[in-house]
CHARMM-style PDB file with segment names, atoms N, HN, CA, C and O in Angstrom:
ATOM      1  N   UNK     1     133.330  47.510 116.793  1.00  0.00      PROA
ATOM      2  CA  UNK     1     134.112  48.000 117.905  1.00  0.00      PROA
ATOM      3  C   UNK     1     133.522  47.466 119.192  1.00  0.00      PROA
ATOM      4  O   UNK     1     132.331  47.594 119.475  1.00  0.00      PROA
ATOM      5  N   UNK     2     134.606  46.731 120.122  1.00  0.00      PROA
ATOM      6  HN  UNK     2     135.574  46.627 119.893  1.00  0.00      PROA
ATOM      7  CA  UNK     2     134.236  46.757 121.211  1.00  0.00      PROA
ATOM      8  C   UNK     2     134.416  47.609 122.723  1.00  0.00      PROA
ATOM      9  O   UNK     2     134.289  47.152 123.859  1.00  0.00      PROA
ATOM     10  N   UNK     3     134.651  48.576 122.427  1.00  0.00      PROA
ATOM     11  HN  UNK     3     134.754  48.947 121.504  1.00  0.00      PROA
ATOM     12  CA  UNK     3     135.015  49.567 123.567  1.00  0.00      PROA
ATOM     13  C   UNK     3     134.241  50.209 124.261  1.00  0.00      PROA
ATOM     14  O   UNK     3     133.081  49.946 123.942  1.00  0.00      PROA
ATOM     15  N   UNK     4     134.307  50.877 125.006  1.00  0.00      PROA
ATOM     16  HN  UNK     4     135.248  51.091 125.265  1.00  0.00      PROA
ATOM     17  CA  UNK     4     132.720  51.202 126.059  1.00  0.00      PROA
ATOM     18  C   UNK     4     132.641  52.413 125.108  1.00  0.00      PROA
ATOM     19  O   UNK     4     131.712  52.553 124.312  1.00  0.00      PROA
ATOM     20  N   UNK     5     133.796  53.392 125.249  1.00  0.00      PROA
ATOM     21  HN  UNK     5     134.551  53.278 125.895  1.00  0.00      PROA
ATOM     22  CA  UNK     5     132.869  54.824 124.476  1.00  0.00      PROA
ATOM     23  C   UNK     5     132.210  54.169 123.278  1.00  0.00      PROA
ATOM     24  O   UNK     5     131.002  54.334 123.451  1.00  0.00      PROA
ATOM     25  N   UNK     6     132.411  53.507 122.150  1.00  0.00      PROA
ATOM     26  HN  UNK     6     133.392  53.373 122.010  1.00  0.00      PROA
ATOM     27  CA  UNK     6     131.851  52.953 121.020  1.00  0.00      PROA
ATOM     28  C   UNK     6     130.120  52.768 121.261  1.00  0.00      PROA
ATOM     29  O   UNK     6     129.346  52.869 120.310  1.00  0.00      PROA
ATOM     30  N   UNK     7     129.838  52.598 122.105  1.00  0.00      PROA
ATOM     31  HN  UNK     7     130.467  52.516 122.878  1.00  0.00      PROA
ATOM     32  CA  UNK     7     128.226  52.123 122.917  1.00  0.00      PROA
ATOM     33  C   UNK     7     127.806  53.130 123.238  1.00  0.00      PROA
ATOM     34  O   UNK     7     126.676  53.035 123.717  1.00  0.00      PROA
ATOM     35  N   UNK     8     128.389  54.559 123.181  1.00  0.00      PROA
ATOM     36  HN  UNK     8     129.307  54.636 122.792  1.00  0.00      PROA
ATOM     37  CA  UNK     8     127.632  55.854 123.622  1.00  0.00      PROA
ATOM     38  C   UNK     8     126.244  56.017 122.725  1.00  0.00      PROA
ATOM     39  O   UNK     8     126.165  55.400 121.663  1.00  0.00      PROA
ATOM     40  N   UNK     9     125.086  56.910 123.203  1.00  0.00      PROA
ATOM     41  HN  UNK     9     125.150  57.411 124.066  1.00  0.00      PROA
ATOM     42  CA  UNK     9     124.704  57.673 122.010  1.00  0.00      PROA
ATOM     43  C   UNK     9     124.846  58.269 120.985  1.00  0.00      PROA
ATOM     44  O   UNK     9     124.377  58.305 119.848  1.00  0.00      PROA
ATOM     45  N   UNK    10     126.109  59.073 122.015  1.00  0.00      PROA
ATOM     46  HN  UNK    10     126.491  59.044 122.940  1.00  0.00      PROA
ATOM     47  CA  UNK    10     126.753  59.963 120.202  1.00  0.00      PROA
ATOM     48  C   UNK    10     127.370  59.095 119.198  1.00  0.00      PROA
ATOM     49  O   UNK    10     127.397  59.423 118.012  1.00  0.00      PROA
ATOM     50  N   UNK    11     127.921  57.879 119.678  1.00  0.00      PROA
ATOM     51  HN  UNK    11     127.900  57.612 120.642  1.00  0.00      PROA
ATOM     52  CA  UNK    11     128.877  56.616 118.811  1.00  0.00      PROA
ATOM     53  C   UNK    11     127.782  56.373 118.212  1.00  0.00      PROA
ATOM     54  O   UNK    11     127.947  56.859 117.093  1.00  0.00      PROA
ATOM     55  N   UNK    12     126.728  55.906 118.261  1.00  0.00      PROA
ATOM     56  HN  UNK    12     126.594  55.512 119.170  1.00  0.00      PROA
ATOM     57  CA  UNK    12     125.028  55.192 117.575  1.00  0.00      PROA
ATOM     58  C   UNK    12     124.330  56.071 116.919  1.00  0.00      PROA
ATOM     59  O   UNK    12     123.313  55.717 116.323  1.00  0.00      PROA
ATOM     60  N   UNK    13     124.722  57.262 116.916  1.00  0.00      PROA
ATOM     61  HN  UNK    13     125.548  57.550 117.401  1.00  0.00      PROA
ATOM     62  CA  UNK    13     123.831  58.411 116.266  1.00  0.00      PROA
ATOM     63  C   UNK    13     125.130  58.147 115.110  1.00  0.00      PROA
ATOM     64  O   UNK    13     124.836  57.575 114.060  1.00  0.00      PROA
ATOM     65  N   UNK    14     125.885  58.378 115.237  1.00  0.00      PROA
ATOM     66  HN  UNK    14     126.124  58.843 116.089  1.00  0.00      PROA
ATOM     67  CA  UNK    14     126.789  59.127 114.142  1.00  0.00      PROA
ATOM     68  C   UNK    14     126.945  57.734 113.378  1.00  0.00      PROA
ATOM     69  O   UNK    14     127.012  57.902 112.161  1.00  0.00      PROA
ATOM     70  N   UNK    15     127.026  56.284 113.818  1.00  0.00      PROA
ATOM     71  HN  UNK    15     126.971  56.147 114.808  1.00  0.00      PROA
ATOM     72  CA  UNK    15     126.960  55.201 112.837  1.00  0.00      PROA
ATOM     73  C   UNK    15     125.465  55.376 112.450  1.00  0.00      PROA
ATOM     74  O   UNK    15     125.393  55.236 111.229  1.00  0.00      PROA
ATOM     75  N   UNK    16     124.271  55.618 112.974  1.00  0.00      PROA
ATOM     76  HN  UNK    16     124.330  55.732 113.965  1.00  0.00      PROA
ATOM     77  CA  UNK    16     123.203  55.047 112.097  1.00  0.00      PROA
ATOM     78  C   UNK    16     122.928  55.757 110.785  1.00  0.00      PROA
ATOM     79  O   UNK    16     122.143  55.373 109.917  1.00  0.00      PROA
ATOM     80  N   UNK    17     123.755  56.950 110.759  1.00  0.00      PROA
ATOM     81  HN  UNK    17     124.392  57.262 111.464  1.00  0.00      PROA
ATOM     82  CA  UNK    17     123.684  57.778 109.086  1.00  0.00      PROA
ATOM     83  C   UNK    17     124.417  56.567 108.485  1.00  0.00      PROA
ATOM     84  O   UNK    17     123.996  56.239 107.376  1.00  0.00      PROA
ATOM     85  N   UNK    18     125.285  55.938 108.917  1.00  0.00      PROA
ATOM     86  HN  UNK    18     125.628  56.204 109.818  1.00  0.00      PROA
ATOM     87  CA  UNK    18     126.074  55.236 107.809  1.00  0.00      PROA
ATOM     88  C   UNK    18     125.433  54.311 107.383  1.00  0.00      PROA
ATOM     89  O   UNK    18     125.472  54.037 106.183  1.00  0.00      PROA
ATOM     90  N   UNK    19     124.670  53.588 108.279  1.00  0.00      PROA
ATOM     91  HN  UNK    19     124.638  53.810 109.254  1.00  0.00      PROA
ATOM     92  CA  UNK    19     123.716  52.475 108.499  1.00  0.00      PROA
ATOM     93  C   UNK    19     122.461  52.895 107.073  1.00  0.00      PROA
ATOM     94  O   UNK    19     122.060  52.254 106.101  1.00  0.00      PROA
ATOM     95  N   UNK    20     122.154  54.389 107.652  1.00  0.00      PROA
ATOM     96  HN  UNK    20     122.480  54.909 108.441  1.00  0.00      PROA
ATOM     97  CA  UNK    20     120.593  54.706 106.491  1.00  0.00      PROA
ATOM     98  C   UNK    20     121.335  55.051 105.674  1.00  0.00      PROA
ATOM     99  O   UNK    20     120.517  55.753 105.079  1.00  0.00      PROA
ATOM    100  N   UNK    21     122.063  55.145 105.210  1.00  0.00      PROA
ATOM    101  HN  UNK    21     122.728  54.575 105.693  1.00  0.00      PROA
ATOM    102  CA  UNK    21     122.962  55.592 104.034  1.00  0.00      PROA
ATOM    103  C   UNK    21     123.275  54.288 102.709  1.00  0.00      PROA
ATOM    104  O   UNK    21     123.036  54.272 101.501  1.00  0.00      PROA
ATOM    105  N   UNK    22     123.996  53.164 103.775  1.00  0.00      PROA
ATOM    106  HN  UNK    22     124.190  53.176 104.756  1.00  0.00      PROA
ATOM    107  CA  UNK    22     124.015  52.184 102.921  1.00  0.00      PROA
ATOM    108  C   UNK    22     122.942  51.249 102.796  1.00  0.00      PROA
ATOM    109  O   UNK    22     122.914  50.390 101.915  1.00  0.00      PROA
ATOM    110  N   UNK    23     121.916  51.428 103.804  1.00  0.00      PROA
ATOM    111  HN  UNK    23     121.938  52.126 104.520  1.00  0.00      PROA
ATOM    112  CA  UNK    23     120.459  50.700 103.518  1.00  0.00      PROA
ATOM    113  C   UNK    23     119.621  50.968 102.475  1.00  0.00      PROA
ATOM    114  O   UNK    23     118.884  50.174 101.889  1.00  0.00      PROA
ATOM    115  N   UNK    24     119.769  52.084 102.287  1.00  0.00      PROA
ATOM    116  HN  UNK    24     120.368  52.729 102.763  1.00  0.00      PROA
ATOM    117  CA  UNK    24     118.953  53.073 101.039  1.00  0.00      PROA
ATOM    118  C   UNK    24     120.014  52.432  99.539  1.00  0.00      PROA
ATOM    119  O   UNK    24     119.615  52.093  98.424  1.00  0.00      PROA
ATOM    120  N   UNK    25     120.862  52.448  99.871  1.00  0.00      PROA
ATOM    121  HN  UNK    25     121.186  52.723 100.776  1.00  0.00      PROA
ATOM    122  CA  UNK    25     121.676  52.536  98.928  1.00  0.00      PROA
ATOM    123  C   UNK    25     121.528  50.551  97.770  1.00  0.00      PROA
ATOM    124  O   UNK    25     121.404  50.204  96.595  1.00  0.00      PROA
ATOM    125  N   UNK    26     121.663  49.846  99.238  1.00  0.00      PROA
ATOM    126  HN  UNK    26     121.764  50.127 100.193  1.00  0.00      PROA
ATOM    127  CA  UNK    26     121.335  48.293  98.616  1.00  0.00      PROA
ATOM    128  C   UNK    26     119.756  48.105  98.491  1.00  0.00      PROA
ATOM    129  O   UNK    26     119.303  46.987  98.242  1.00  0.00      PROA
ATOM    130  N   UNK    27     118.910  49.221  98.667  1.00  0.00      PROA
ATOM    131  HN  UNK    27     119.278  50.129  98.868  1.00  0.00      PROA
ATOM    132  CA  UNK    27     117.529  48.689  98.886  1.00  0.00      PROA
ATOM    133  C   UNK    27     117.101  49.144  96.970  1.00  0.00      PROA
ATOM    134  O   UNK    27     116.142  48.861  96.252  1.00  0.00      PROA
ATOM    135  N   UNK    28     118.340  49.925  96.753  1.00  0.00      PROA
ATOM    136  HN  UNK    28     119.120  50.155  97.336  1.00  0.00      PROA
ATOM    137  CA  UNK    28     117.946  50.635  95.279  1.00  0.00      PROA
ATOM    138  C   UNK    28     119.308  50.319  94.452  1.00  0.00      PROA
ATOM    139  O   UNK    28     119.871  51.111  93.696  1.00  0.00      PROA
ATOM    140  N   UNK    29     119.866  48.523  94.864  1.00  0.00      PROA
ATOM    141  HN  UNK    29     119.409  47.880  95.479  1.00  0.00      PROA
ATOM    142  CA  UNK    29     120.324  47.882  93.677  1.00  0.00      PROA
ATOM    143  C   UNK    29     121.788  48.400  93.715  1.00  0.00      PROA
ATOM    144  O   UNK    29     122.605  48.034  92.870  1.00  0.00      PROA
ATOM    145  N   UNK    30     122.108  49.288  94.745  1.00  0.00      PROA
ATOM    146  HN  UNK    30     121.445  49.586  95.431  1.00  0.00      PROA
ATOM    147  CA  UNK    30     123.666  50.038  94.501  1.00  0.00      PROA
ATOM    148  C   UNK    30     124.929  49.238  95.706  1.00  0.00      PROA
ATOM    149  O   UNK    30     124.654  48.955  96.873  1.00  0.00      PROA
ATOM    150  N   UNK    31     125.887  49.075  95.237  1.00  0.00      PROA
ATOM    151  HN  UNK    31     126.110  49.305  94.289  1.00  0.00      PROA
ATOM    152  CA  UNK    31     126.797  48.809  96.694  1.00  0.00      PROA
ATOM    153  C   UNK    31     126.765  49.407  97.232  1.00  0.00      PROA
ATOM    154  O   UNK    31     126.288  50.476  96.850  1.00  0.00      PROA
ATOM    155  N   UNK    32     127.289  49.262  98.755  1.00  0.00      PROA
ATOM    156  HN  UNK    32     127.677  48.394  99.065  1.00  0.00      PROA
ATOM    157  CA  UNK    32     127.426  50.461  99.781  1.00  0.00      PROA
ATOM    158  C   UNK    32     128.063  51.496  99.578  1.00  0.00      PROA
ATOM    159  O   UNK    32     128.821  51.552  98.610  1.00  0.00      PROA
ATOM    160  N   UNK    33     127.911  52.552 100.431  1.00  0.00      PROA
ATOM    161  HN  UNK    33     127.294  52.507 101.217  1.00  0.00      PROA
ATOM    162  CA  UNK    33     129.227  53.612  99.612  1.00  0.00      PROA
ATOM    163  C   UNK    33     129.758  54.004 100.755  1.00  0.00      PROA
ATOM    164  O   UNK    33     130.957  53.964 100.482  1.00  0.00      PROA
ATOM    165  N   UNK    34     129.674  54.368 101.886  1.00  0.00      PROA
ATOM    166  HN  UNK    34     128.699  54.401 102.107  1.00  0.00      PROA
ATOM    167  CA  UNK    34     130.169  54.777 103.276  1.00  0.00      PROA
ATOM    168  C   UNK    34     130.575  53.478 104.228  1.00  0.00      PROA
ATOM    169  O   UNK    34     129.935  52.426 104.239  1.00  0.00      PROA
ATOM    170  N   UNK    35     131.621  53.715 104.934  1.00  0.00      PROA
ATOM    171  HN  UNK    35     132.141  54.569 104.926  1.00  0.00      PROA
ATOM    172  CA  UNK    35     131.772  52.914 106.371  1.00  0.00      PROA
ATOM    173  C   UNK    35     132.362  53.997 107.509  1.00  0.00      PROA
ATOM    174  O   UNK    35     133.063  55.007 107.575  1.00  0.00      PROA
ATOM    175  N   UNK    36     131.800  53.333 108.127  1.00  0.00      PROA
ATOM    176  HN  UNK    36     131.230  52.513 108.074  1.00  0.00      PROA
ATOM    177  CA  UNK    36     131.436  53.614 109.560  1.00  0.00      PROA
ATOM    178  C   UNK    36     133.360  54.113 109.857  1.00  0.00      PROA
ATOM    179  O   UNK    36     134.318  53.368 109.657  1.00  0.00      PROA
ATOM    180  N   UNK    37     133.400  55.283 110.269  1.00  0.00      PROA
ATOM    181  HN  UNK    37     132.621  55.889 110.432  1.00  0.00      PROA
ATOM    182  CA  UNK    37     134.679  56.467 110.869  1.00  0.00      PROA
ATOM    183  C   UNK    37     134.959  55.800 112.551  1.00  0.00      PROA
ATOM    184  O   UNK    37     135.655  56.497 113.290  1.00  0.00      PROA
ATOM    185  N   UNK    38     134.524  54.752 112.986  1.00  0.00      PROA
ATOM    186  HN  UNK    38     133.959  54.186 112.386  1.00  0.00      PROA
ATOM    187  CA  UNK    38     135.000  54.490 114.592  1.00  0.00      PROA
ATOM    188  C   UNK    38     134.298  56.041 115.508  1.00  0.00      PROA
ATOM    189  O   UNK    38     134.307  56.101 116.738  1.00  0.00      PROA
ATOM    190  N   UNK    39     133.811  57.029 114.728  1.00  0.00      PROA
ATOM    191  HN  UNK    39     133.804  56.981 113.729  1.00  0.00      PROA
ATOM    192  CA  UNK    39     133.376  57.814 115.819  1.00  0.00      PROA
ATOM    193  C   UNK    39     133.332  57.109 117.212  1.00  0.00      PROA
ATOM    194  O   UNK    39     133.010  55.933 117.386  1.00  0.00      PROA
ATOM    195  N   UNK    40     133.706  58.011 118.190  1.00  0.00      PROA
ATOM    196  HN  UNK    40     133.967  58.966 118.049  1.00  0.00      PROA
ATOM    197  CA  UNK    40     133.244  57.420 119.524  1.00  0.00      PROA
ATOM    198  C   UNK    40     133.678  58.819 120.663  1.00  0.00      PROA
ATOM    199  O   UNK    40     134.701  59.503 120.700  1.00  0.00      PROA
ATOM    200  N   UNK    41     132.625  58.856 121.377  1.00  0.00      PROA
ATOM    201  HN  UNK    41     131.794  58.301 121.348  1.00  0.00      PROA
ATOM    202  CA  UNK    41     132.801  59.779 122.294  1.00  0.00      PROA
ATOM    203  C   UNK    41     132.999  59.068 124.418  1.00  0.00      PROA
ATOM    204  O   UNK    41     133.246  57.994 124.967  1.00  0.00      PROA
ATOM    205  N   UNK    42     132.840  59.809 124.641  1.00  0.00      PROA
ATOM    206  HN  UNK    42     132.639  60.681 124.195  1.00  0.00      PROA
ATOM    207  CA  UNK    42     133.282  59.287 126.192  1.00  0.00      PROA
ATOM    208  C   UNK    42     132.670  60.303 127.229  1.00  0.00      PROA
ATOM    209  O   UNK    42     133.090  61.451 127.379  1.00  0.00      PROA
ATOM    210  N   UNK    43     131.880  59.877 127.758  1.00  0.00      PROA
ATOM    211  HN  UNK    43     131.539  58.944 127.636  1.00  0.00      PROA
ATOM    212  CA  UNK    43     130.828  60.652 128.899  1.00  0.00      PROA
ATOM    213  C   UNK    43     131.757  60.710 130.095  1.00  0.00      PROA
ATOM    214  O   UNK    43     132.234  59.650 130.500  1.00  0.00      PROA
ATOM    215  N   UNK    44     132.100  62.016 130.785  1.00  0.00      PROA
ATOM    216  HN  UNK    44     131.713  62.877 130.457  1.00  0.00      PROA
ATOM    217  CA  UNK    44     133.044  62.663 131.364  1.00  0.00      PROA
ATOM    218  C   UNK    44     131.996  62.584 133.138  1.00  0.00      PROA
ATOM    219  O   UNK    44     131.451  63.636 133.472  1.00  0.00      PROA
ATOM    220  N   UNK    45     131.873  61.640 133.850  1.00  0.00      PROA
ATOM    221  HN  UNK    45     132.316  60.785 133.579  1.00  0.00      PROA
ATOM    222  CA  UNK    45     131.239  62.384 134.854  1.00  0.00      PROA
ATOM    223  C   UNK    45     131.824  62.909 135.938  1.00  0.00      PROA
ATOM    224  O   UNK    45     132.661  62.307 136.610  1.00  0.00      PROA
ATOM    225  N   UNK    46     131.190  64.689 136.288  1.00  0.00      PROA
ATOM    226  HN  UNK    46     130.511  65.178 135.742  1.00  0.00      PROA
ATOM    227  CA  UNK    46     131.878  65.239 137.143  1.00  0.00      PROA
ATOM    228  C   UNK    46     131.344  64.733 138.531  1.00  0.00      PROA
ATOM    229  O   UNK    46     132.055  64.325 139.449  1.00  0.00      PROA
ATOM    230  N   UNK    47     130.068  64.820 138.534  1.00  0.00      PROA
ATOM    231  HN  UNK    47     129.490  65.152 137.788  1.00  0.00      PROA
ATOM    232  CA  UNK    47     129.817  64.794 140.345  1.00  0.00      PROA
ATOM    233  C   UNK    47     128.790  63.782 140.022  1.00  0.00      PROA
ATOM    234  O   UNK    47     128.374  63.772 138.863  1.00  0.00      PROA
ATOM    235  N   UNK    48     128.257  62.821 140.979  1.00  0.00      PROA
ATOM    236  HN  UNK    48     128.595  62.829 141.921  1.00  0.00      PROA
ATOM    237  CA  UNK    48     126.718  62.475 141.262  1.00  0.00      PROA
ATOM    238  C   UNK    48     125.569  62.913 140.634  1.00  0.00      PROA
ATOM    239  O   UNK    48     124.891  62.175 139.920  1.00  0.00      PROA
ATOM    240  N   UNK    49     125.243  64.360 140.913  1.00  0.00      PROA
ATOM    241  HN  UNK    49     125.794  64.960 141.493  1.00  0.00      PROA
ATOM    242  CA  UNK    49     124.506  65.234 140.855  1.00  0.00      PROA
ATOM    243  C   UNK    49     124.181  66.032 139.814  1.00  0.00      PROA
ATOM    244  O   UNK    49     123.202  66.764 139.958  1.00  0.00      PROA
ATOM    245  N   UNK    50     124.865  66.058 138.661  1.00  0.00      PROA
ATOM    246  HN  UNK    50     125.660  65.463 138.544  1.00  0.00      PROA
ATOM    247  CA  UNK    50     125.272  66.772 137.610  1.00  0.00      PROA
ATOM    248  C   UNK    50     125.458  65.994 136.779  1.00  0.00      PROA
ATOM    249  O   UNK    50     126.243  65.058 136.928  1.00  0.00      PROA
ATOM    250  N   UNK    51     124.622  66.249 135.465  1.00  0.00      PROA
ATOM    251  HN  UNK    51     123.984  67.010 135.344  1.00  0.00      PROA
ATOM    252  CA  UNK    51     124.804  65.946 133.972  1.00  0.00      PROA
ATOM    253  C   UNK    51     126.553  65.897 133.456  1.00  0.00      PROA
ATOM    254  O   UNK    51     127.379  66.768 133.728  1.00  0.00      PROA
ATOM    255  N   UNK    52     126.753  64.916 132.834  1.00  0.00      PROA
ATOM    256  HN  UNK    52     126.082  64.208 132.614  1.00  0.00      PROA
ATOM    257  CA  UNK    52     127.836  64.336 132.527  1.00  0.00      PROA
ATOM    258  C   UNK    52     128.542  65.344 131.372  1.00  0.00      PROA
ATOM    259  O   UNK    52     127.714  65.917 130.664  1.00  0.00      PROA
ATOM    260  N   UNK    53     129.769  65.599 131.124  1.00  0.00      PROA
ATOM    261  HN  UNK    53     130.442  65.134 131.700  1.00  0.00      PROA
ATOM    262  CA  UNK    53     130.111  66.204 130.292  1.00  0.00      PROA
ATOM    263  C   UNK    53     130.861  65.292 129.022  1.00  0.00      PROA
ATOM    264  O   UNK    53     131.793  64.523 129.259  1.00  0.00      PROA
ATOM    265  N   UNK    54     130.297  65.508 127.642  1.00  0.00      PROA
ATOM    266  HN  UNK    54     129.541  66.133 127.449  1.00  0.00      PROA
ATOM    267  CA  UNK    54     130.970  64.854 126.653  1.00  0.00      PROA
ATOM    268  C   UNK    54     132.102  65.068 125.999  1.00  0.00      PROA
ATOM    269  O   UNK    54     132.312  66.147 125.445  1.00  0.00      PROA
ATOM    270  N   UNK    55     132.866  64.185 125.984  1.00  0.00      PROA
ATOM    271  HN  UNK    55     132.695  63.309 126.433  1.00  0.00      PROA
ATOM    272  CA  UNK    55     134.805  64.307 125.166  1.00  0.00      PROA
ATOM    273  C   UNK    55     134.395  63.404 124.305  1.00  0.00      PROA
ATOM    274  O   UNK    55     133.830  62.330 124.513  1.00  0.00      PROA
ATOM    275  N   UNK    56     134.895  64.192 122.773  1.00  0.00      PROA
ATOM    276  HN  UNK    56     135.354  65.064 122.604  1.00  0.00      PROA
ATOM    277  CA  UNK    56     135.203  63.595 122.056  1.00  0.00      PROA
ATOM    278  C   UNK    56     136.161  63.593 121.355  1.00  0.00      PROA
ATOM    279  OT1 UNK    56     136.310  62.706 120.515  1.00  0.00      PROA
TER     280      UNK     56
END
């Protein structure tokens, strides 16, 4: 994916289970078994000053 939410944290957290999932999986001789859902979230900012709010 090339989209900005895709590049979030929460987008990189929620692919790297898929990531240790199928790494484990070819490291012990098996095909992959999961792909990656496009999760993607989008950092909402309200003010300057203030922590961003997350939509997903």
């Amino acid at each position: 994916m090339n989209t900005p939410n895709a590049k979030t944290a929460s987008a990189v957290s929620s692919h790297l289970k898929t990531i240790e999932t199928n790494l484990t999986q070819v490291m012990q001789g098996k095909q992959p078994c999961m792909e990656y859902d496009g999760y993607a979230s989008c950092p909402l900012v309200v003010s300057t000053n203030r922590v961003s709010v997350q939509i997903e």
